[in-house]
N, C-alpha and C positions, 0 to 999 in steps of 0.2 A: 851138310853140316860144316861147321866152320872148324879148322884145324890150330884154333887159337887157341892159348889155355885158358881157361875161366878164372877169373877174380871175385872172390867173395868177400864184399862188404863186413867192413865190420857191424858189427849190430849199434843202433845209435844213441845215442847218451844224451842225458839232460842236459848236460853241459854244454853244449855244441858240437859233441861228436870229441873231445881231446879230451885224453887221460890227462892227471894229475904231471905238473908242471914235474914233479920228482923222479916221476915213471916213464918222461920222455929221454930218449935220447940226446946227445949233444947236436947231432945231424938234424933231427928234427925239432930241438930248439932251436937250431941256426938260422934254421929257413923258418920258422914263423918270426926270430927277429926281423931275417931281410924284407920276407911277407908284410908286416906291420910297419917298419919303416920306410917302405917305398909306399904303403897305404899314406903315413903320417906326410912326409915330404910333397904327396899327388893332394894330399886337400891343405896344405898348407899355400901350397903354389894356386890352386885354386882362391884360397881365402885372397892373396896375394895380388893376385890380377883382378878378382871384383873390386879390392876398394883402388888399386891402379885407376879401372875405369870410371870409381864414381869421381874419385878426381880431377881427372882428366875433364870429366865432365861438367866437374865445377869451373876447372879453369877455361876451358872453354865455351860456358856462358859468361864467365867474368871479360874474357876476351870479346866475343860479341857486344857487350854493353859498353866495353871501351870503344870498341867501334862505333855504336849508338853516339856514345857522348862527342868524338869528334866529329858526325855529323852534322849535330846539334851546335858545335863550336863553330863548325864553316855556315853553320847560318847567322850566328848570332858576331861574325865579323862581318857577314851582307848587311845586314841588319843594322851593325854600326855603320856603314859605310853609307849605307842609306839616310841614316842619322844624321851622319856629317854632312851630308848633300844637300837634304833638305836645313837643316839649319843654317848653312849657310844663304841659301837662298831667302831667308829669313821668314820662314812660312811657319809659325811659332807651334800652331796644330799638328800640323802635318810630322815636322821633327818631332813634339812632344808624342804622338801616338807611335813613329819609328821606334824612339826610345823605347816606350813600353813592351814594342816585340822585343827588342833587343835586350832587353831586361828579364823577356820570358825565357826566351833562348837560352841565353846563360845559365839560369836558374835550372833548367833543364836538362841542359849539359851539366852543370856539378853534382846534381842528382843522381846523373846516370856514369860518373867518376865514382863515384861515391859507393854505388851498390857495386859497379864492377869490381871495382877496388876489394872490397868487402868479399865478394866470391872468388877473385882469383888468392885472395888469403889461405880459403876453405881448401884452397886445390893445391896448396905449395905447401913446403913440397913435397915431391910425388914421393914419398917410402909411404910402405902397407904398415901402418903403426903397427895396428892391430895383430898383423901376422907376424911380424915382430915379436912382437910383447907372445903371443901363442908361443912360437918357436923359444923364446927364452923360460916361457911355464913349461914349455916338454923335456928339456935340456936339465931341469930341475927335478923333474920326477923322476929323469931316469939315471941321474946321479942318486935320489935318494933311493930308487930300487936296489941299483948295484951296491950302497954301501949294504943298506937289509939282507943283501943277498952274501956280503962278504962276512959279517957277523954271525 
């Protein structure tokens, strides 16, 4: 047999097991404050870092498509270059159909300025609005509890 004392359970309540908020302790109101605000502070910081990463995420497809777009830019200066080449050689077709890629090119690349642009927006910058704006709704409740509580 074990030489430990036994601890008996208290019997369990509908509530979730805690007496009325009046009937507790100051000791053990303390520690379900520290309890609930290292709870509120661990999913805030949670909230915090998911939209960090959806950001992040945005900016770096917006980064990827700026890379896209200056690809697209070193073609459409071959492309000119090619244009100039054959024009001068006075081959009227041949420059006139360069031109046309080189018109594609460009187009192509301002397109992909354009959306990169547009998502590295979505991803700057990097604050958790949201967890923000949470954190300043909880900071409020628990101003208006303490006043409830001093009245």
């Amino acid at each position: 047999m074990s030489t430990e004392p036994q601890t008996i359970a208290p019997p369990s309540r509908p509530d979730g097991g805690q007496p009325p908020l009046a009937d507790q302790s100051l000791a053990e109101l303390t520690r379900r404050l520290s309890d609930q605000s290292t709870l509120l502070v661990r999913q805030e910081l949670d909230l915090a870092k998911a939209e960090l990463a959806e950001k992040g995420k945005q900016a770096g497809i917006g980064a990827g498509l700026f890379g896209g777009a200056g690809v697209f830019g070193l073609y459409a200066v071959g492309a000119l270059t090619a244009t100039l080449i054959l024009a001068l050689s006075l081959a009227v077709a041949g420059w006139l159909a360069a031109l046309i890629v080189t018109l594609l090119y460009a187009a192509i690349a301002g397109v992909l300025a354009l959306v990169g642009k547009s998502r590295v927006r979505k991803g700057v910058p990097p604050v958790p609005e949201r967890a923000v704006e949470s954190v300043k709704e909880d900071v409020q409740v628990a101003k208006l509890r303490v006043k409830e509580g001093r009245s």
